[in-house]
C-alpha positions as CSV (number, residue, x, y, z in Angstrom):
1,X,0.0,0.0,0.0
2,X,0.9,3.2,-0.8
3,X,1.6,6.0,2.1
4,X,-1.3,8.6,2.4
5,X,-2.1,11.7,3.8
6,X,-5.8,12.1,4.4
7,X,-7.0,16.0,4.6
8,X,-10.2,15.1,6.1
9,X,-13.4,17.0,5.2
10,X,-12.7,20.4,3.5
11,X,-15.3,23.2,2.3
12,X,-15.5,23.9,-0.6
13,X,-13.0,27.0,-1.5
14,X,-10.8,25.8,1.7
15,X,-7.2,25.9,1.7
16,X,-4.9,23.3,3.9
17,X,-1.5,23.4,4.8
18,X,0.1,19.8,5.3
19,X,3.6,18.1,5.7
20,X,4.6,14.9,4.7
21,X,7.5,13.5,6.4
22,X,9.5,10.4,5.8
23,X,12.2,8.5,6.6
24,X,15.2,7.3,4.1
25,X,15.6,3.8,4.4
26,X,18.1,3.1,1.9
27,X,21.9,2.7,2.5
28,X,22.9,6.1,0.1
29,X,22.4,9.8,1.0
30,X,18.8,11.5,-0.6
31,X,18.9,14.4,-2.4
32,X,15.2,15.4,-3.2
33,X,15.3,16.3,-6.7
34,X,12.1,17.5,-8.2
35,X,8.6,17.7,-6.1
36,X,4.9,17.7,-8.1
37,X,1.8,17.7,-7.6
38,X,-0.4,15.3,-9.0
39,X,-3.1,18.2,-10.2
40,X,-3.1,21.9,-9.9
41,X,-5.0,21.8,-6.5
42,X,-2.1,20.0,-4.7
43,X,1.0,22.5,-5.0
44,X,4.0,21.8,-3.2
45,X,5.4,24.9,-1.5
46,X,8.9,23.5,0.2
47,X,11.0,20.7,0.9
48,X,14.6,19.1,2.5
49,X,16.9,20.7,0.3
50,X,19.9,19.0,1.9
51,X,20.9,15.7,1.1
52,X,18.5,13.1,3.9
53,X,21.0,10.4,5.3
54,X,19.9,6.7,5.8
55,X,17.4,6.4,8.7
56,X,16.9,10.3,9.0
57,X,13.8,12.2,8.3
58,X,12.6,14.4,5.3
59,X,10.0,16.5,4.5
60,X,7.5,17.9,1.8
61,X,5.1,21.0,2.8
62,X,2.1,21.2,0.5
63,X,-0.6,23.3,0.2
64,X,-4.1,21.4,-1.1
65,X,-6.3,23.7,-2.7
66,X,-10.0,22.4,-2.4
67,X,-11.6,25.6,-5.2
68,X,-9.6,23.5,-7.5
69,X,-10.6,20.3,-7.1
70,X,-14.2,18.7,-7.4
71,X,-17.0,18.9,-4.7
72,X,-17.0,14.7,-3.2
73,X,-16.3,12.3,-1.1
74,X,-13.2,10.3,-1.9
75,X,-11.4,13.1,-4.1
76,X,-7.8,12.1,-4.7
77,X,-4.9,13.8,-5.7
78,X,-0.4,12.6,-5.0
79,X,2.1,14.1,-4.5
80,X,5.4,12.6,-7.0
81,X,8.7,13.1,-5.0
82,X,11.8,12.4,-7.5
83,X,15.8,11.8,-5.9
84,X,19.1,11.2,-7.0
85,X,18.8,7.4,-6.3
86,X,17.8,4.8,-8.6
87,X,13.5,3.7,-8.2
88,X,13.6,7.7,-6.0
89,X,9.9,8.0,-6.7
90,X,8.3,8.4,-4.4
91,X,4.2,8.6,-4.1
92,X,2.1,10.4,-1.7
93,X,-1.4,10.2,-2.1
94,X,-3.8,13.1,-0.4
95,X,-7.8,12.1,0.0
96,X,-10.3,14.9,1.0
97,X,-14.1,15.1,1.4
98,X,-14.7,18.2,-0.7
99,X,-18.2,19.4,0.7
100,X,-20.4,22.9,-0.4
């Protein structure tokens, strides 16, 4: 299973701050390369920009955007985080009850 980050239930128009933090659990040094989000309501805004030794802690701030996203239950969105180590990516996914 893929890590998620659930937001929870969001008004409509609503804007949420989260951070995603993990740990590196291979034996090199990670160097987060390249962060996206997986649609325009889901913007990264900051991340580790020093390289994350094996067994210490990293982090991605994002900032979910509910105006852009649709009204439901269940809406998804990811966050792709890309390294300088080979299979680096990385995928977060966000849930969030969109509600009028």
């Amino acid at each position: 299973m893929e890590p998620e980050l659930k937001l929870g239930e969001l008004k409509y128009g609503a804007v949420k701050e989260a951070t995603i933090e993990f740990v590196n659990t291979g034996t090199e040094d990670l160097k987060i390369e390249f962060v996206q989000g997986g649609c325009s309501c889901t913007e990264p805004t900051s991340w580790s920009r020093k390289a994350i030794a094996p067994g210490q802690k990293g982090y991605v701030k994002i900032k979910f955007d509910s105006s852009k996203a649709d009204i439901k239950k269940g809406y998804e969105s990811a966050v792709e985080i890309y390294g300088n180590v080979e299979g680096d990516l990385l995928l977060y996914y966000l849930s969030a009850d969109i509600v009028k």
